[in-house]
NUSE-580734 format. One record per residue (C-alpha): residue in one letter; residue number from 1; x, y, z negated. Coordinates in nm, 3 decimals, m for minus. Last residue first. Layout:
REM NUSE-580734
  res    n        x        y        z
    A  NUM        X        Y        Z
...
END
This chain:
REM NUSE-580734
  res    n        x        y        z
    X  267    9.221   m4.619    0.339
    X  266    8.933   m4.748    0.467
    X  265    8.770   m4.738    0.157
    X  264    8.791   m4.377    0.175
    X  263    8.648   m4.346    0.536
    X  262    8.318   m4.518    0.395
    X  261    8.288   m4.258    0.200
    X  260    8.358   m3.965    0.358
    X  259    8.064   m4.081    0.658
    X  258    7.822   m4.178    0.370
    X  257    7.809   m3.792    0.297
    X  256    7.629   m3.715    0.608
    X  255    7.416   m3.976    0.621
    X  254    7.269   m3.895    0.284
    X  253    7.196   m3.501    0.368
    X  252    7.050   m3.646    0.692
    X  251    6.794   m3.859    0.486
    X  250    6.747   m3.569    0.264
    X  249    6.592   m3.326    0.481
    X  248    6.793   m3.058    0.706
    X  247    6.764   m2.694    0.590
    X  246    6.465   m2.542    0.488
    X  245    6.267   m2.542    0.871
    X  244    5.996   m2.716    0.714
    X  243    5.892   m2.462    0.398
    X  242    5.922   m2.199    0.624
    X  241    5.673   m2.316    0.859
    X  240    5.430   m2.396    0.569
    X  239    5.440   m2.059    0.396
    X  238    5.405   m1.919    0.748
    X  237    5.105   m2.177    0.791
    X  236    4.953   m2.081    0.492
    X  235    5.021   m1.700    0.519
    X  234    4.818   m1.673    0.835
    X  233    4.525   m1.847    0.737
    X  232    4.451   m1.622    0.447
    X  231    4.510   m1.327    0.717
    X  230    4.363   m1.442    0.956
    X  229    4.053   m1.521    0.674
    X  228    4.085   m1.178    0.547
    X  227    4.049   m0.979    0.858
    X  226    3.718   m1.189    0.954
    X  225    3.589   m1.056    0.607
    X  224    3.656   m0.711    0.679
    X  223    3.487   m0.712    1.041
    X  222    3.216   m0.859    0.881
    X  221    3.177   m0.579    0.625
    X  220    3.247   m0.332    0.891
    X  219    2.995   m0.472    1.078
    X  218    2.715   m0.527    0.829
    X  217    2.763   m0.170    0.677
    X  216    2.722   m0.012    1.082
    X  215    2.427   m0.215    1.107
    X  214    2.245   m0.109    0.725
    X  213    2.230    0.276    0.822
    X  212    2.031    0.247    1.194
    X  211    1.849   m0.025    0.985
    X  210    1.746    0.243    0.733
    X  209    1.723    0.490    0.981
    X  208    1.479    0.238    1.218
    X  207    1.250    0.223    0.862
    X  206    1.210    0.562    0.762
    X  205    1.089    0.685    1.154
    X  204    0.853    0.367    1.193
    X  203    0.661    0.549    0.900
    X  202    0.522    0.440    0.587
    X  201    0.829    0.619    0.419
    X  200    0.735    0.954    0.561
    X  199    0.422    0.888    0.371
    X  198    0.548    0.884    0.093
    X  197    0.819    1.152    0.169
    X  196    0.579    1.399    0.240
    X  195    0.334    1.331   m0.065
    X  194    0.560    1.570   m0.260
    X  193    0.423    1.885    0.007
    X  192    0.057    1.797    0.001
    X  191    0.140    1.814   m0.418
    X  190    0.314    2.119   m0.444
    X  189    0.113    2.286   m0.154
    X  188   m0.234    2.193   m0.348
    X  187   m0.039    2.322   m0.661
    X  186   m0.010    2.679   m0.469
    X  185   m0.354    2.678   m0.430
    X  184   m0.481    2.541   m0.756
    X  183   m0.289    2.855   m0.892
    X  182   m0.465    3.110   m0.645
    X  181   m0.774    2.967   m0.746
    X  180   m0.715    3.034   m1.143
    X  179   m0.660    3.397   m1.080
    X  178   m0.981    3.362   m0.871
    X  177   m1.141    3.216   m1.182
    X  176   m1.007    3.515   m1.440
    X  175   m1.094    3.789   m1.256
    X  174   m1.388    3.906   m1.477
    X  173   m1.464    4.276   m1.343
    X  172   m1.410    4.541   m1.621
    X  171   m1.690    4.703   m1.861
    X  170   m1.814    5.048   m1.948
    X  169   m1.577    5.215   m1.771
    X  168   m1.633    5.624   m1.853
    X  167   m1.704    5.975   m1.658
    X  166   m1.760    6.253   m1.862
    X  165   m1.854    6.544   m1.716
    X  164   m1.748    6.937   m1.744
    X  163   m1.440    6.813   m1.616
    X  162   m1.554    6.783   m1.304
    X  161   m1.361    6.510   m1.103
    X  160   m1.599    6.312   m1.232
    X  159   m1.876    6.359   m1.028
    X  158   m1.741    6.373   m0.686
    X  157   m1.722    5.990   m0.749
    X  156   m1.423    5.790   m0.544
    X  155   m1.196    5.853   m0.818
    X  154   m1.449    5.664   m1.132
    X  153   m1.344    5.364   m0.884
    X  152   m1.009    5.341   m0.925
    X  151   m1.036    5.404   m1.310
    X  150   m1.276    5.091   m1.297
    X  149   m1.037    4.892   m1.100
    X  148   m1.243    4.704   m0.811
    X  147   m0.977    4.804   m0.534
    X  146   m0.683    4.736   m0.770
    X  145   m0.815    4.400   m0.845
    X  144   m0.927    4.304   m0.473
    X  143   m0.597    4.379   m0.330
    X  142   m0.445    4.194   m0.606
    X  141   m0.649    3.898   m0.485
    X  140   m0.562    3.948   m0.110
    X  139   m0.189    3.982   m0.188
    X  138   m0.271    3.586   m0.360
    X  137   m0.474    3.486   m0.099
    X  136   m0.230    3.534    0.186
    X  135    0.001    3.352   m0.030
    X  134   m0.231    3.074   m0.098
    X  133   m0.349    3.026    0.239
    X  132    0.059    3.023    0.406
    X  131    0.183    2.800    0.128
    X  130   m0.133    2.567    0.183
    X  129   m0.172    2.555    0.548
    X  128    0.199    2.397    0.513
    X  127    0.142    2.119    0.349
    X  126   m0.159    2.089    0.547
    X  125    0.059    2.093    0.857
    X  124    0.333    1.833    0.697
    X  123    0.037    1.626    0.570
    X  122   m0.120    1.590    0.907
    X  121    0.217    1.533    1.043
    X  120    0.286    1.218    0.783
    X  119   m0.097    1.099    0.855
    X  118   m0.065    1.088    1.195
    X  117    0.231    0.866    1.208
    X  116    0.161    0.638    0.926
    X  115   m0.164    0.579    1.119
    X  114    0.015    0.563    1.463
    X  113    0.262    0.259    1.325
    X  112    0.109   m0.022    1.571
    X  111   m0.112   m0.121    1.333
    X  110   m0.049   m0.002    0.947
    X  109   m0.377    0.198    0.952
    X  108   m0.570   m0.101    1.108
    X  107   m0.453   m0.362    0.884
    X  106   m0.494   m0.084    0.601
    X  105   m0.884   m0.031    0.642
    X  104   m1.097   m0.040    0.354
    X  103   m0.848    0.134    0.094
    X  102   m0.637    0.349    0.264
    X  101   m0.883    0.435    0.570
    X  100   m1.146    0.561    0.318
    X   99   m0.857    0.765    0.093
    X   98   m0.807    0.895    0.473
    X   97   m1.141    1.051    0.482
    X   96   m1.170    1.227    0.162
    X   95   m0.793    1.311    0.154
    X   94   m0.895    1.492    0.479
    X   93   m1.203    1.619    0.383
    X   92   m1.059    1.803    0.092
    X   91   m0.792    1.950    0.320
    X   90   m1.071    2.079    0.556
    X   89   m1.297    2.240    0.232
    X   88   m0.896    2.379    0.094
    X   87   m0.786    2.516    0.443
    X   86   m1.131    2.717    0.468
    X   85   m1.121    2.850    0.108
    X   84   m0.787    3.015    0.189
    X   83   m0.875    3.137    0.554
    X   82   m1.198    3.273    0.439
    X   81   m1.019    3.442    0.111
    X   80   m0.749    3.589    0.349
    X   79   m0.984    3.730    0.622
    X   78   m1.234    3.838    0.375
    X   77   m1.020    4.048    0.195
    X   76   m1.151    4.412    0.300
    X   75   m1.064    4.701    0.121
    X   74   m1.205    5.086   m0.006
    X   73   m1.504    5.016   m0.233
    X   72   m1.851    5.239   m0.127
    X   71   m1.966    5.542   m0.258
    X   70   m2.330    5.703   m0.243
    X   69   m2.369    6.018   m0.380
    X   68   m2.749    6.159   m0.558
    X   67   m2.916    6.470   m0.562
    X   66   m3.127    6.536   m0.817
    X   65   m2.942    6.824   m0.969
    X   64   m2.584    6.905   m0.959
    X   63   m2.474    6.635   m1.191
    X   62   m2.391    6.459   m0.856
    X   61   m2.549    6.127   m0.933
    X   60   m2.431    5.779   m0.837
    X   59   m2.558    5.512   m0.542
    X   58   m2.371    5.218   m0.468
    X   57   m2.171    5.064   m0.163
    X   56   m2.032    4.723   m0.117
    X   55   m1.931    4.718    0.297
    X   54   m1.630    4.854    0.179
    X   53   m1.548    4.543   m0.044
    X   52   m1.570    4.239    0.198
    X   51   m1.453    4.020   m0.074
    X   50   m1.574    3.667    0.063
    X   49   m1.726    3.618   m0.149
    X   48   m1.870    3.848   m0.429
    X   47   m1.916    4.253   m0.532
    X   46   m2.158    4.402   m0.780
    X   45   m2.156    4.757   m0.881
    X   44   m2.362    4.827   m1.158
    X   43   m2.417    5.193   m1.287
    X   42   m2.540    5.237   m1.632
    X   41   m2.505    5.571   m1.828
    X   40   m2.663    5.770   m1.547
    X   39   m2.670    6.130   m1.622
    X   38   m2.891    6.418   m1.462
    X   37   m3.114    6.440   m1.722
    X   36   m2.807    6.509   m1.957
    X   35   m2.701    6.815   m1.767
    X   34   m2.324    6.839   m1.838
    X   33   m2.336    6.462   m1.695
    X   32   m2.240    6.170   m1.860
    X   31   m2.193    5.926   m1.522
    X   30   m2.089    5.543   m1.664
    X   29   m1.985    5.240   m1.490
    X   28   m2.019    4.871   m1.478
    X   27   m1.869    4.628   m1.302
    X   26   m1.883    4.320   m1.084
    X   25   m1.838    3.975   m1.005
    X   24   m1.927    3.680   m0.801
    X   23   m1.688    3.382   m0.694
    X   22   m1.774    3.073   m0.587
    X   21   m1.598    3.070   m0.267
    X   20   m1.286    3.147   m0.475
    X   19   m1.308    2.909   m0.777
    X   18   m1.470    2.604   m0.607
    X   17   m1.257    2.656   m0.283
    X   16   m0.935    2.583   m0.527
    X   15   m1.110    2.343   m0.757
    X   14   m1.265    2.124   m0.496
    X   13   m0.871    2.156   m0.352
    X   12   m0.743    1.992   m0.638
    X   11   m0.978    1.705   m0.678
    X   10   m0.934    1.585   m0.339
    X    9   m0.556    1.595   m0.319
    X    8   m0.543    1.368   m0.686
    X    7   m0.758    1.153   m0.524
    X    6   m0.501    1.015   m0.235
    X    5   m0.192    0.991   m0.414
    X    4    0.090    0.849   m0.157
    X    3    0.267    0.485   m0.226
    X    2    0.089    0.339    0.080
    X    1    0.000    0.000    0.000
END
């Protein structure tokens, strides 16, 4: 069996497009006019997925009678919270699908290597989907939070920028799940980028380099042990050859001195 995590994938990117697609928000200001008829104390500006902030517009009051000013947010992160969420739903589908082929169909995933093959450059482009989405997200997000910053805000009103009125925050935008999202992002890219080498190792790639490795081992390890034996071989019969050609053997030694001998008795 493939030694890559299949659920893990699945759960991680619920969490990332849970968090960002799933997002709704919004503030609450504060217009304490000169003229207290004229004041609104409770202005709610509401904003959501996929962050297209100046189309978010909201109605405030002069303090110069009953005429009112409508203001919109300055920004637009849809692109990078669309891309983001998109990569994550696709991803999630993915693991989905091939967690199906892993465990119902492996004869057919193993066949002919193209499974191993597909499913090592599907995870190299998802791994990479994921740095590029969660980046893009993450300068979107901080786009968003200066962009939906009370004090940001309270500028765009023609209100408060007379002092005779008091302009206030009354609360601050929650930003605490797409801070989370842009985490789950960047461990979706940790862990589509880890499985890379399990499923690299499922590939015909992995296994030709190990045997591309192992042949050139084998030879010289061969080559070695064929050096030894000619070698082994070749001190024996040196050993041997000298050993013969010591001098004459002891038969001749015996002749040899018999001839004195036999010339003394003759004497």
């Amino acid at each position: 069996e493939t030694g890559k995590c299949a659920c893990a994938p699945q759960l991680f990117a619920i969490f990332a497009f849970a968090t960002c697609g799933g997002y709704s928000g919004g503030l609450r200001l504060s217009v304490d006019c000169a003229n207290k008829t004229e004041s609104d104390l409770s202005i709610d500006v509401a904003f959501a997925y996929p962050f297209r902030l100046h189309q978010v517009t909201f109605e405030v009051p002069t303090c110069e009678g009953k005429e009112r000013q409508k203001v919109s947010l300055i920004g637009d992160s849809s692109s990078s919270a669309e891309f983001f969420v998109t990569v994550a739903v696709f991803a999630f589908l993915y693991s989905l699908a091939a967690t199906v082929v892993y465990i119902f169909f492996q004869n057919k995933y193993r066949e002919n290597n193209r499974g191993p093959l597909i499913d090592f450059i599907v995870t190299v482009v998802f791994s990479f989907l994921w740095l590029v989405g969660s980046s893009a997200w993450a300068k979107g997000l901080s786009d968003v939070k200066v962009a939906t910053d009370p004090k940001e805000v309270l500028l765009l009103m023609s209100a408060c920028k007379q002092p005779s009125n008091k302009c206030t925050a009354v609360h601050s935008p929650v930003m605490s799940s797409l801070n989370t999202s842009v985490v789950f992002g960047f461990l979706n890219f940790i862990l589509w980028a880890g499985n890379i080498w399990f499923v690299f190792k499922e590939t015909g790639w992995h296994s030709s380099s190990q045997r591309y490795l192992s042949d050139p081992m084998e030879k010289h390890s061969s080559s070695y042990n064929r050096g030894g034996y000619n070698q082994d071989s070749y001190g024996s019969s040196s050993g041997y050859n000298q050993q013969a050609s010591l001098g004459p053997s002891s038969d001749e030694f015996g002749q040899q001195s018999a001839a004195p001998a036999s010339f003394t008795n003759q004497m």
